[in-house]
C-alpha positions in Angstrom: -37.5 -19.1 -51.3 -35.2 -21.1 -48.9 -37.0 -19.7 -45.7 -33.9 -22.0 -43.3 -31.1 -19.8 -44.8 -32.7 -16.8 -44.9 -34.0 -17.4 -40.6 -30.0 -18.7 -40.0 -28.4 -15.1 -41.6 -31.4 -13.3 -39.7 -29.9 -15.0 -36.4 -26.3 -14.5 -37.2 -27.2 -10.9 -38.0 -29.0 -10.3 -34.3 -26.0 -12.0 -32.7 -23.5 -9.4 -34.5 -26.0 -6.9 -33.6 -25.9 -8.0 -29.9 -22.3 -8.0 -29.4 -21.8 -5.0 -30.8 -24.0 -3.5 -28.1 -22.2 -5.3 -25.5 -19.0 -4.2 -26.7 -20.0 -1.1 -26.6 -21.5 -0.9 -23.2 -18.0 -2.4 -21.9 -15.9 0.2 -23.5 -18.9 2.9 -21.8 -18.5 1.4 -18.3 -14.8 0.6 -18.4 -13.9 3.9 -17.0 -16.7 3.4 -14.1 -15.4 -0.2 -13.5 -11.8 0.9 -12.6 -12.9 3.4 -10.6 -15.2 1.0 -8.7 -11.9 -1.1 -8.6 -9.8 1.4 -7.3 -12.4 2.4 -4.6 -12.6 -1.2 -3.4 -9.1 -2.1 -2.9 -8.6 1.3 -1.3 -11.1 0.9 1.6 -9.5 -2.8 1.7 -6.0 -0.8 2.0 -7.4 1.1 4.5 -8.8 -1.3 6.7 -5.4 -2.7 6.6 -3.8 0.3 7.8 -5.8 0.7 10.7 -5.1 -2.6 11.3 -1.7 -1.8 11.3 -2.4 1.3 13.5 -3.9 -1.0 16.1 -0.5 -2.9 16.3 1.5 0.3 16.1 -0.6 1.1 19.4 0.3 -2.0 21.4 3.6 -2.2 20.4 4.0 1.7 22.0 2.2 0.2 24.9 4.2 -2.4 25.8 7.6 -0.7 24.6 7.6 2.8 26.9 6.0 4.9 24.1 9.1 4.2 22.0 8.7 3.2 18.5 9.9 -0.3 16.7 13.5 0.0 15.8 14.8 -0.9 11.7 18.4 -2.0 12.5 18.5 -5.6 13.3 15.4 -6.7 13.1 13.5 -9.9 12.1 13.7 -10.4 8.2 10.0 -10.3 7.2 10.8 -12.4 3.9 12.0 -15.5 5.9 9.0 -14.7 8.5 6.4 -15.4 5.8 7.8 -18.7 4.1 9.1 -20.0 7.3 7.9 -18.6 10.6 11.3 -17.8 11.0 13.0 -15.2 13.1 16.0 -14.4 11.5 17.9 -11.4 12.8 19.2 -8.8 9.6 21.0 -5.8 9.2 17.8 -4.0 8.2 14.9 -6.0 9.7 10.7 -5.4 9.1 8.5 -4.3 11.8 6.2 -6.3 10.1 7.2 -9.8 12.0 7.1 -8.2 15.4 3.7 -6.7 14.9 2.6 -10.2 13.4 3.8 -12.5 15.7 2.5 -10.8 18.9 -0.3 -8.8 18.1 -2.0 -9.7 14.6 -1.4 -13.2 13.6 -2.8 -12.0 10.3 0.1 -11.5 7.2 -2.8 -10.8 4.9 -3.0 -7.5 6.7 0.4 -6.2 5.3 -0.7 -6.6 1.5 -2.2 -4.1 -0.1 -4.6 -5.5 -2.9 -3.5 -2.7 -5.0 0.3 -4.0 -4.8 1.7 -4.7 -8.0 4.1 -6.8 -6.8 7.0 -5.1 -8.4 10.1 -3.6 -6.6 11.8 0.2 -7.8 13.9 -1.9 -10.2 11.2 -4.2 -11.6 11.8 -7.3 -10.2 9.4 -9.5 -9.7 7.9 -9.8 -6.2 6.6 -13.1 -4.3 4.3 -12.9 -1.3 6.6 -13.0 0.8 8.1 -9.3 -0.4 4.8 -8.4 -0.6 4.1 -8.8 3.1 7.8 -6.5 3.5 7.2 -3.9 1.3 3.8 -2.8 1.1 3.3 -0.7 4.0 6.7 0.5 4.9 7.4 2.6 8.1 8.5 6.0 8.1 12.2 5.6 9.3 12.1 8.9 11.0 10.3 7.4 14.0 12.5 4.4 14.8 13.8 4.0 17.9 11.7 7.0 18.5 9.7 8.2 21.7 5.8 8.9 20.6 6.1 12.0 23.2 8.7 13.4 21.4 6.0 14.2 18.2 4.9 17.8 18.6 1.6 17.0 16.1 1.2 13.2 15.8 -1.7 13.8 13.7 0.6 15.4 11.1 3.7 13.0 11.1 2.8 9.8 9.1 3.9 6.8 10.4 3.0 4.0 7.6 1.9 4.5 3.7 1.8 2.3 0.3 5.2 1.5 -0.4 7.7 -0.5 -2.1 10.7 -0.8 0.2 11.5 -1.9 4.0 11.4 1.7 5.0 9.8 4.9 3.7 13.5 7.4 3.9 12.7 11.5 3.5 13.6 12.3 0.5 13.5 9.1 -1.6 10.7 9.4 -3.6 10.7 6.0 -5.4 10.1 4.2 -2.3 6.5 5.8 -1.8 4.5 3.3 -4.2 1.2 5.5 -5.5 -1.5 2.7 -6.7 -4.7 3.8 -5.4 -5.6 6.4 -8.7 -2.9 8.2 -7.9 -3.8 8.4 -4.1 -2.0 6.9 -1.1 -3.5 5.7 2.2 -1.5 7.1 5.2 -1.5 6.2 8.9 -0.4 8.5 11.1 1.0 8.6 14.4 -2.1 10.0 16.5 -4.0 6.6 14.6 -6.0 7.4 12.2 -6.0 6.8 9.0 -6.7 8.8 5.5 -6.0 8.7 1.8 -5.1 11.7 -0.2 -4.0 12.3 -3.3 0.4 11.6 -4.1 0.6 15.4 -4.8 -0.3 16.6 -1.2 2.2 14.5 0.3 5.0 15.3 -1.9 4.7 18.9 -0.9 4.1 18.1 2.6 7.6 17.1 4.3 7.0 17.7 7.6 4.7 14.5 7.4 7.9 12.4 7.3 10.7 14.4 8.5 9.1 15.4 12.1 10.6 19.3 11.5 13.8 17.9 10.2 15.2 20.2 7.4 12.3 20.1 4.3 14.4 18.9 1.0 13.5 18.1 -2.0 12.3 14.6 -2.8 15.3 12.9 -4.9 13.2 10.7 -6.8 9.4 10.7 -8.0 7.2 8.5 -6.5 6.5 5.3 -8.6 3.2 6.2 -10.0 1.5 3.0 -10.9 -2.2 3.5 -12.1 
């Protein structure tokens, strides 16, 4: 008896064995992993927000309560590549909360961000840094005296345009599990599950008339 071959099939045989336990044990803890995952980039997220929340703060301190306006504003794309303050049409707070209070762009990614626009384009870091955590348009230009319940009007969330709009659902980007982390104007920050908010106008219309949301919300994972 040829006691080599017969030890080499014997190894081969425990390796098979092995790996097939591994594999196994992945596909078991896959589930657990993403959630871990998930949890992870959502406190991350959140930090960020609150971050964000800080700046929201001193910009109403410095600016007579009155919120950031959109409408020609710095572009936030040329910001990030360049250090440039370039004046557009529709600008991102982003670059003036940057500049003067944060000095951090990190802070405006969300590591959950998939880096893809409504229309699947392909998004570099420097949309990334635009998008993420748009700003409830409702507040712009807006006094923060003027909010009845700040702890129930949201002023930032996971997003995928310059501005989060009532009623345009697509621009709310839900990638936390299908949660989203909210600032909101009092300064705290939460995370709840998409479904809350999108029967919960009044977070981003400040009273205005509730309608219906025109688009879903991108769900992502």
């Amino acid at each position: 008896m040829n006691y080599s071959k017969l030890q080499q099939r014997f190894t081969l045989i425990e390796f098979l064995a092995v790996f097939a336990v591994i594999a196994i044990m992945v596909t078991l803890l896959q589930p657990s992993l993403r959630r871990m995952r998930h949890h992870a980039y959502s406190i991350q997220c959140i930090k960020n927000l609150k971050t964000i929340a800080y700046a929201t703060h001193n910009y109403l301190q410095d600016n007579n309560n009155t919120y950031i306006r959109e409408t020609y504003n710095y572009d936030g794309r040329r910001y990030y590549n360049n250090n440039e303050f370039a004046i557009e049409q529709y600008g991102n707070y982003q670059v003036t909360y940057d500049s003067v209070y944060l000095e951090n762009k990190e802070v405006f990614n969300c590591p959950s961000s998939h880096r893809l626009g409504p229309w699947q384009q392909k998004w570099t870091d420097a949309d990334v840094f635009s998008y993420d955590y748009a700003m409830n348009s409702v507040l712009y230009s807006k006094n923060l005296n003027a909010i009845s319940f700040p702890n129930q009007v949201m002023t930032n969330t996971d997003s995928n345009y310059e501005f989060i709009h009532w009623g345009v659902g697509f621009r709310v980007d839900v990638r936390h599990d299908q949660d989203l982390v909210h600032a909101w104007a009092d300064g705290h920050v939460d995370k709840r599950h998409y479904t809350e908010f999108y029967n919960n106008y009044q977070w981003i219309t400040m009273g205005k008339t509730q309608v219906a949301w025109s688009t879903e919300f991108t769900l992502r994972d």
